[in-house]
Every structure is written in C-alpha cells, then in structure tokens.
C-alpha positions as CSV (number, residue, x, y, z in Angstrom):
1,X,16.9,15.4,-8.6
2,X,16.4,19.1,-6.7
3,X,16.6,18.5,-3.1
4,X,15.5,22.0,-2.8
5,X,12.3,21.0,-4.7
6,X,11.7,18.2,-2.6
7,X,12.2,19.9,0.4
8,X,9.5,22.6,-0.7
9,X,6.9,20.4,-1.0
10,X,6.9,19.6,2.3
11,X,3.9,21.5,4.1
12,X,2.5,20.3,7.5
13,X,-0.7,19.0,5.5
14,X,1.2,17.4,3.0
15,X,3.7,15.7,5.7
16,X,1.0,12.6,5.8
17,X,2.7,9.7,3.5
18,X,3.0,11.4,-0.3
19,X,0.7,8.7,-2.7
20,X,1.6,8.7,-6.5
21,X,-0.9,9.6,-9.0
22,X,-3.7,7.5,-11.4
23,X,-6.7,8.2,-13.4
24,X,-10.2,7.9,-11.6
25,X,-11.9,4.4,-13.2
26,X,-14.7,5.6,-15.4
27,X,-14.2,9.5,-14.5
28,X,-12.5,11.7,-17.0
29,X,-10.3,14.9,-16.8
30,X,-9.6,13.7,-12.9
31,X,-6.7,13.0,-10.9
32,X,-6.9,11.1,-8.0
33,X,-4.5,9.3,-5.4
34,X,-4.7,5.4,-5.7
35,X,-2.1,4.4,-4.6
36,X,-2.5,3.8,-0.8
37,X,-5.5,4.6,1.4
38,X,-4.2,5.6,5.3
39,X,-5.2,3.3,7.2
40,X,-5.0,3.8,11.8
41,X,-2.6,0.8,11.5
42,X,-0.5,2.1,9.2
43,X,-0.3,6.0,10.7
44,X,2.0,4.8,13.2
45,X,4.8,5.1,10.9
46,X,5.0,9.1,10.5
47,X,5.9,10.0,13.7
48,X,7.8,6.6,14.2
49,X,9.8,7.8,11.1
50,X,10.3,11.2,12.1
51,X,11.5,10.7,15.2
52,X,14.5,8.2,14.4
53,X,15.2,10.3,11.9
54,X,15.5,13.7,13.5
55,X,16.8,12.2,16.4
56,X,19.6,10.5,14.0
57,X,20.2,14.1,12.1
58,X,20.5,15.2,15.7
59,X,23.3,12.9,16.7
60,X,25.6,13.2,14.2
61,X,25.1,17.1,13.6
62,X,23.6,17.0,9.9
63,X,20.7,19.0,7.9
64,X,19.0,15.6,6.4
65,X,18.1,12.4,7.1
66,X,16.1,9.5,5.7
67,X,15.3,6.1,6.2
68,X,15.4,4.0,3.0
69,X,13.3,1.0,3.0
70,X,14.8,-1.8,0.7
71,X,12.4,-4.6,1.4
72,X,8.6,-4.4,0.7
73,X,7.5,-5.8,3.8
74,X,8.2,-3.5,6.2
75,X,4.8,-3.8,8.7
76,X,2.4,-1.8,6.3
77,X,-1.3,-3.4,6.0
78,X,-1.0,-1.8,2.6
79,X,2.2,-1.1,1.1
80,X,3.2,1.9,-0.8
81,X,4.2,1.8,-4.9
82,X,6.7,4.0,-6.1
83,X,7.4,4.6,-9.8
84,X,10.9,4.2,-10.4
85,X,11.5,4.9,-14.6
86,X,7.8,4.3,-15.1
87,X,8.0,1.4,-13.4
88,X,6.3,0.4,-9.7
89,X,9.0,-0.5,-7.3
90,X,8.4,-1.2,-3.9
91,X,11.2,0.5,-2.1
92,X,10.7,4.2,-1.0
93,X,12.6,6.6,0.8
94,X,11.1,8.7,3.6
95,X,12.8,12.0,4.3
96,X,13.4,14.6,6.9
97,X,14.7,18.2,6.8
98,X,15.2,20.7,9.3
99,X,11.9,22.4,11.0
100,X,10.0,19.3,9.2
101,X,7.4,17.9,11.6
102,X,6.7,14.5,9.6
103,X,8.0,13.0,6.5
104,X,8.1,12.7,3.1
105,X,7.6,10.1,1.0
106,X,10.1,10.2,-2.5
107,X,11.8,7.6,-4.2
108,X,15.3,10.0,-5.4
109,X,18.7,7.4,-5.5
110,X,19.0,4.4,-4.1
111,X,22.5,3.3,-4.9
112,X,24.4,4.3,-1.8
113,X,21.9,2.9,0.3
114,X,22.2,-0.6,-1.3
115,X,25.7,-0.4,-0.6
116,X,25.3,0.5,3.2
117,X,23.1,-2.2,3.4
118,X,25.5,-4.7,2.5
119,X,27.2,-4.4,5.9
120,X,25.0,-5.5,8.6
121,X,26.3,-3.4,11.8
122,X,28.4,-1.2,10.6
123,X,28.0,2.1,10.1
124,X,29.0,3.6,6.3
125,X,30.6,6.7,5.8
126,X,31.6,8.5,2.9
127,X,33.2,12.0,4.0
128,X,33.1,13.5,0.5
129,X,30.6,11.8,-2.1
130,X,32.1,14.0,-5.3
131,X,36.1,12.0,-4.3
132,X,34.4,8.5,-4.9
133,X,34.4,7.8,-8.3
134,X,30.9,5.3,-8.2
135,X,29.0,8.0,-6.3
136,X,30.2,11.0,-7.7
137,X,27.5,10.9,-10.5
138,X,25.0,9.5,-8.4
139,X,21.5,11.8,-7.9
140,X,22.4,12.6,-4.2
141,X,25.8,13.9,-5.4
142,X,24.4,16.0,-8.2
143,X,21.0,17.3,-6.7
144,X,20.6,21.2,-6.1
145,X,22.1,21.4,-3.8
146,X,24.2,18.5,-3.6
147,X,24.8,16.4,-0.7
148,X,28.5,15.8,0.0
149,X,29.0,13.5,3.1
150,X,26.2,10.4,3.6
151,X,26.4,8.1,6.7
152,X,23.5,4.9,7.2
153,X,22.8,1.9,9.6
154,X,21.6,-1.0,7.8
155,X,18.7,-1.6,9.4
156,X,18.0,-6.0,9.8
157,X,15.1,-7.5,10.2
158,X,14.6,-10.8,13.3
159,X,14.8,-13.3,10.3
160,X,17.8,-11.5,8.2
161,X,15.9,-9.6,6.1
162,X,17.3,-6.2,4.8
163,X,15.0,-4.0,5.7
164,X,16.1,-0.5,4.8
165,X,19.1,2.3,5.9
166,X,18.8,4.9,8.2
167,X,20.4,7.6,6.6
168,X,21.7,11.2,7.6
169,X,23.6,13.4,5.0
170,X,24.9,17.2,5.0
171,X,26.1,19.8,2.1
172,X,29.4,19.8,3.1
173,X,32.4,17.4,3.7
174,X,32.4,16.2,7.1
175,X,32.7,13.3,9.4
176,X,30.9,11.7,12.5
177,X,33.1,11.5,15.7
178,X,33.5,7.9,17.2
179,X,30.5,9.3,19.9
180,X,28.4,9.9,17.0
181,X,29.0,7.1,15.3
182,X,28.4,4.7,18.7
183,X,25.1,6.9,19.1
184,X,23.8,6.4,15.4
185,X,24.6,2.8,15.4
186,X,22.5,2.1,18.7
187,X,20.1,4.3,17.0
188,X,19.7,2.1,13.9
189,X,19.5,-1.2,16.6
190,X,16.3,0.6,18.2
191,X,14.2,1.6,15.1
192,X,15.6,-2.6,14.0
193,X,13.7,-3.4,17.2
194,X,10.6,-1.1,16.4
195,X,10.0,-2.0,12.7
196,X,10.6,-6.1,13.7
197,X,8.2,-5.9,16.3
198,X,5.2,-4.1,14.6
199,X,5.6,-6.2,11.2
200,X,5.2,-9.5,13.5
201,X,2.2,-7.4,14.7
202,X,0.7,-6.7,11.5
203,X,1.0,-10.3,10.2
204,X,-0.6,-11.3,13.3
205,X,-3.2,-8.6,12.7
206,X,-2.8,-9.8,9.0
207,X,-4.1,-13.2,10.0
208,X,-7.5,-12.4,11.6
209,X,-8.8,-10.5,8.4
210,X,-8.1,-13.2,6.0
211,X,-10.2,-15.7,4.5
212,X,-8.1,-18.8,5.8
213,X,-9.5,-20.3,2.3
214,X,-9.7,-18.1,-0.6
215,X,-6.4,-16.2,1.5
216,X,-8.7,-12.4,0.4
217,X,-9.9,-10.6,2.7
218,X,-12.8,-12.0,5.2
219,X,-15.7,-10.1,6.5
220,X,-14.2,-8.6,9.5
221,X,-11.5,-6.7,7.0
222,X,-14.4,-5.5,4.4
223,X,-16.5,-4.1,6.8
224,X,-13.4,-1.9,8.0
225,X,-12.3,-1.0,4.6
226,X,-16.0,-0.1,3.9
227,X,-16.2,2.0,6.7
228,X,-12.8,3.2,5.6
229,X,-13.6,4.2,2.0
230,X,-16.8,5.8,2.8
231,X,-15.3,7.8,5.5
232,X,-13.0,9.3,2.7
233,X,-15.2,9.3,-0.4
234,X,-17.4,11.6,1.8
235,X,-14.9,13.9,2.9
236,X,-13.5,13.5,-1.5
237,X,-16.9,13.8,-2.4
238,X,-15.8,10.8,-5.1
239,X,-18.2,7.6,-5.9
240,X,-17.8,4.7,-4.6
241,X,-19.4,1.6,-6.0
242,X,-20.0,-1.8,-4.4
243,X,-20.0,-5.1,-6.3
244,X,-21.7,-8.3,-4.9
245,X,-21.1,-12.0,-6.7
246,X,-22.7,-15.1,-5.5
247,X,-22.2,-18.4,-6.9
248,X,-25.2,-19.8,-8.6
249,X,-26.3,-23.5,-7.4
250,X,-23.6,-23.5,-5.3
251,X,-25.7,-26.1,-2.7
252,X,-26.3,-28.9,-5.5
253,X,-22.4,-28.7,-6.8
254,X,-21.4,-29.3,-3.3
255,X,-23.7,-31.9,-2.9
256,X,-22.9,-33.8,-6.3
257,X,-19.1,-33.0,-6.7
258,X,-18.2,-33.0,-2.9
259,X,-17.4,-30.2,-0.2
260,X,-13.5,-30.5,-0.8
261,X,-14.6,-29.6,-5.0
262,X,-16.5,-26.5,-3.8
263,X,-13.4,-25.4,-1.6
264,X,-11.6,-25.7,-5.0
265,X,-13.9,-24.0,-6.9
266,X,-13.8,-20.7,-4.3
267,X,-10.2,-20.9,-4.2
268,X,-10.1,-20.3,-7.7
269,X,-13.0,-18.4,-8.3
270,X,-11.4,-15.8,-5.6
271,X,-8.6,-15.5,-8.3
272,X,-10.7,-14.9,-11.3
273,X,-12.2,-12.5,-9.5
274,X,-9.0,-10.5,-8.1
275,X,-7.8,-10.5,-12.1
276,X,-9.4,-7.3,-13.2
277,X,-8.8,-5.2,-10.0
278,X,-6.8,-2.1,-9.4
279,X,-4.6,-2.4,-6.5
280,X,-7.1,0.4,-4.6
281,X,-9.5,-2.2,-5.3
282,X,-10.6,-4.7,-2.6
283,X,-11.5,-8.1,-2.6
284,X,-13.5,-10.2,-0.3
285,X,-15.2,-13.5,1.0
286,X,-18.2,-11.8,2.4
287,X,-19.8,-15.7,3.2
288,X,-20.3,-19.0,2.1
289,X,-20.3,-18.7,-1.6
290,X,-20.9,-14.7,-1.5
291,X,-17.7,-12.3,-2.5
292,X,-18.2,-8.4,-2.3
293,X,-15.6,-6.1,-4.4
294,X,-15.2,-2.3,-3.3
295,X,-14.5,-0.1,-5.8
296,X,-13.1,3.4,-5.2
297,X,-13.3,6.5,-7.4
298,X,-16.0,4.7,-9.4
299,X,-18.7,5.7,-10.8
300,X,-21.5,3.4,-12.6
301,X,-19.9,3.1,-15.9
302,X,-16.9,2.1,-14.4
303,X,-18.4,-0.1,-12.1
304,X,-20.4,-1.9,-15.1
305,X,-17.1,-2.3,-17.1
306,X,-15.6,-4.4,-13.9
307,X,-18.9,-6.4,-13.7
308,X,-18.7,-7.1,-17.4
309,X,-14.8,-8.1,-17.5
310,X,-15.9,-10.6,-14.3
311,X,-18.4,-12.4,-15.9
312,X,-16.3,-12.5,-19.3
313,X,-13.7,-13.9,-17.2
314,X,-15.4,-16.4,-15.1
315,X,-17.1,-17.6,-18.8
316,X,-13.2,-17.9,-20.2
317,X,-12.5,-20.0,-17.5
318,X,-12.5,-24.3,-17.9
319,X,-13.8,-25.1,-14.3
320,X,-12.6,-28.5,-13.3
321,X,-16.3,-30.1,-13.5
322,X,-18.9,-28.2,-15.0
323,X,-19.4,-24.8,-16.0
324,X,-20.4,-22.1,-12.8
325,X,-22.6,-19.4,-13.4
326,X,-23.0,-16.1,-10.9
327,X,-24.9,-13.8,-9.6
328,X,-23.5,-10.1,-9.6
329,X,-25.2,-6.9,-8.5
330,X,-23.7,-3.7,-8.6
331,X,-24.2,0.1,-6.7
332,X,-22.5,3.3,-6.7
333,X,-22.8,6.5,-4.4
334,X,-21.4,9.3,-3.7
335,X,-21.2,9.2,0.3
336,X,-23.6,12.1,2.0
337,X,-24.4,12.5,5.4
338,X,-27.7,11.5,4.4
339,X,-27.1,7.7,4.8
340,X,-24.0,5.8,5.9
341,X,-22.3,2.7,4.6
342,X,-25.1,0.4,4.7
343,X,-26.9,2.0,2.2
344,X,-24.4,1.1,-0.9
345,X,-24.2,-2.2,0.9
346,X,-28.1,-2.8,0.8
347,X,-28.0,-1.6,-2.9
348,X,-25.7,-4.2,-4.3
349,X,-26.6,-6.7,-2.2
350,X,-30.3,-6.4,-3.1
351,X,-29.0,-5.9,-7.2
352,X,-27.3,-9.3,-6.6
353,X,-30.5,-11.3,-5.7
354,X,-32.5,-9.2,-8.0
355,X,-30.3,-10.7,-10.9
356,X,-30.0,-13.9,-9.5
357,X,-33.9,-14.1,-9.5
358,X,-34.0,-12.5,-13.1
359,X,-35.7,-9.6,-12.6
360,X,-33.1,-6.7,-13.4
361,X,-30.1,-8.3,-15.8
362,X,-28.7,-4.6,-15.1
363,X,-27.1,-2.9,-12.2
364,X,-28.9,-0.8,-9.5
C-alpha cells in the first residue's frame, strides 16, 4: 500500500465516496461504477466524516486520520462493498489528509483497527508501529511512506455494536499528551452519538419504504430511486431499462387457495425475483400483485437476458399449489431532456399488459 498514491487521488471532485469498479450488463468495452448510487440520505456522511476527522488530526497534532468502519451497518440506505483479496467485504476505511476537503474511501489494513476496537473507551496508542513485532509488517507500517505512531477510539454503537475506530496516525514516533488524549476520547464519544442517532434514523426511514410483506422495496422507495437513476443516467448518458411483472390470475388463486396462500405466494415470488439481480439493481412491490425491477447501465439485450433468467426461474420453481404464470414487459432508454421518468415507466408498463394480453411475446 502507497499512502502517497492514495493521497493523490484525492481531488475535490473525486472527494465524493470512491465506488469500486464492474462491467456495464449487456454493454461491452465499458466501465462503470456499480457499486453504490449517492443517495441525499446518504451524503450526510462526507462532511460528517471530515469533520471528526480533521478535527481529531487536529487535536492530537498528526498529518492523517481515518475512521474505520468495522460493522456494515453503520446508517447507509445503501451500503458500500469493498473488495478485500477479490473478495466483497463490508468494512471500509474513510481517510483524511492535510488540505483534504472530504474523504476518501479505501479499504488499506485493517489489523490495528480490530485491535483498538477491542477496548471499548480507551484510547490505543502505539508510539512506534516498526518496535511491535505484530504490526511491524503490517500495510500501515510498510506503506510509502510509512506510518510510525497510530492512536483510535473504538467507536460503540447504543446496542454494543462495534462500529468502527477513529483513527489519527503520523510519519514519525510520537505520542498524544494526557490533554490530547482526554480531547480525542470525547471526540470518539460525539461522532458514537452522531453515527447512533442517524442509523436509528435510517431504519426508521428504512421502514416507510418497505413492503411490510415481500420486506423489498414499496412504491414510495421506487419512485425515488426512479427519479434517482434517471437523474444520473441522464447526466451518464447510460441506458436504463425498466422491468414490470405481474402475476397472472392472481384474483382466482386468491379466491380458490385463500388470501393468507397468495400472501405466501408474493413472499416468495419477491425472492425468485431478487435471485438474478445485481446489487445496483432494484427490486420492488409496485401493487397488489405488480413488482417493477430497475435496471441500471442496461441496455435491451441485457435487459432481455434478466427477463429470460426470471421467467426460467419462476418455471424452476415448485409453488406450493399450482404452477403461477406472469406477465413481464420490459423498456430501456437512454434518459434526454426530451421526456422524464414516466416515459420508461409507461413503456414497460404498457409491454407488460401487452404480453399479458398476447399481443407482443417480446419486449418494447
């Protein structure tokens, strides 16, 4: 790990969270972000971040600080993936440097953090990181340039949960002064406070844009991520594509196998449905017996190739009654400011009934 390097990519545009990288569904010789999609609820955490940081490097008279978050729950409506040794991992570590005016996002060494955190308030302090035998080889110790003293809060959450660290850590050999280390402790308490109070916020939040029975999103949350993707896509210039399923005869199984079956059946329907999706994808009860699936960075071939792995799915599946059949139409555009939203929305919804009444068997 170059510190140096990560410290370069750091550019006021680019201080927005850093998203890692996947190929574009049915686009070739693209790379695209997929990771994460800002969201307003989300953006409070930039200058949250940067603050307790800086104001933590401050305190205690060092270069660098961080805040490492150790649990994946930390108050995001969407969390962030890192890729640990090719692997997603849900911690992350959001850094600050001197004359930095947000953060970054990186995932570098998370081995003296989950140490610190194993000492609810107290602060940990290692003077020299090359004189301890377990850290001396760590990334942190042997980065260009390396970091030599490391300090952090463990940082708990209302219900014990660890959190994260806040961290701050200089070139040289050093120590914090019992001021600093009152200062940086009370410090850690306050960003506790912040990060406990705007998760029980967000599950709140979390709560009125779910489907209380499928537990996907309800048609309060797709109608903001709709207006959310098409707001980037048209600023990307990317497709977007929209499906729509319905659930054939969905009336006459209710009214032969009872309301409490067709609950079932949505409940697990919502699952099948969920199986083939990316994790940009989204998911949700748009009414009754209607789901709608948005699709970003798709085009129509990709779009198809979802619709196709749906209904082969649904057919794989031994439904606890009788067999269900649906109903799926699917759109793509590439947003203009020659229509809005509605438009994709219309599209699929009106290749949905189109198919359900037989006359296209293909997509709009």
């Amino acid at each position: 790990m170059n510190i140096r390097d990560l410290h370069a990519q750091y550019t006021p545009e680019r201080s927005l969270f850093q998203r890692t990288q996947g190929r574009q569904r049915g686009l070739t010789n693209t790379r695209v972000e997929l990771a994460h999609t800002d969201s307003d609820a989300d953006a409070w955490l930039e200058p949250a971040l940067s603050d307790f940081i800086s104001l933590a490097s401050s305190v205690c008279g060092t270069p660098m600080g961080m805040f490492s978050q150790l649990h994946p729950d930390i108050g995001l409506q969407q969390p962030y993936l890192s890729v640990i040794n090719g692997r997603g991992d849900s911690r992350n570590q959001w850094w600050h440097f001197p004359g930095q005016t947000g953060v970054l996002r990186n995932a570098v060494d998370f081995s003296l953090c989950d140490m610190a955190a194993r000492t609810p308030g107290v602060v940990t302090e290692i003077t020299d990181l090359r004189t301890v035998e377990r850290f001396a080889v760590s990334a942190l110790a042997n980065g260009t340039p390396p970091v030599r003293f490391y300090a952090a809060v463990p940082l708990v959450s209302g219900n014990g949960d660890i959190m994260g660290t806040l961290c701050v850590m200089d070139r040289e050999p050093r120590g914090l002064t019992a001021t600093q280390r009152d200062a940086f402790l009370k410090l850690g308490r306050q960003l506790e406070a912040l990060l406990d109070s705007h998760r029980a916020m967000q599950k709140l939040e979390q709560q009125t844009m779910t489907d209380s029975l499928t537990g996907i999103g309800n048609r309060r949350s797709f109608d903001s991520r709709l207006r959310e993707e098409w707001t980037r896509h048209l600023r990307n210039a990317r497709p977007l594509s929209m499906l729509m399923v319905d659930v054939d005869y969905f009336k006459q199984y209710n009214d032969t196998y009872g309301h409490p079956a067709g609950d079932a059946m949505l409940q697990q329907l919502a699952g099948v449905l969920r199986s083939p999706l990316r994790a940009s994808d989204f998911l949700a009860r748009y009414g009754g017996d209607e789901f709608a699936l948005i699709l970003p960075d798709t085009d129509e071939t990709g779009a198809q190739q979802v619709a196709d792995r749906i209904k082969q799915a649904v057919a794989r599946v031994k439904w606890p009654h009788t067999d269900i059949e649906i109903s799926l139409g699917a759109a793509t555009v590439t947003p203009s400011e020659m229509c809005d939203f509605s438009a994709l929305l219309h599209a699929a919804d009106q290749a949905m009934y189109q198919r359900k009444h037989g006359r296209n068997p293909r997509n709009a």
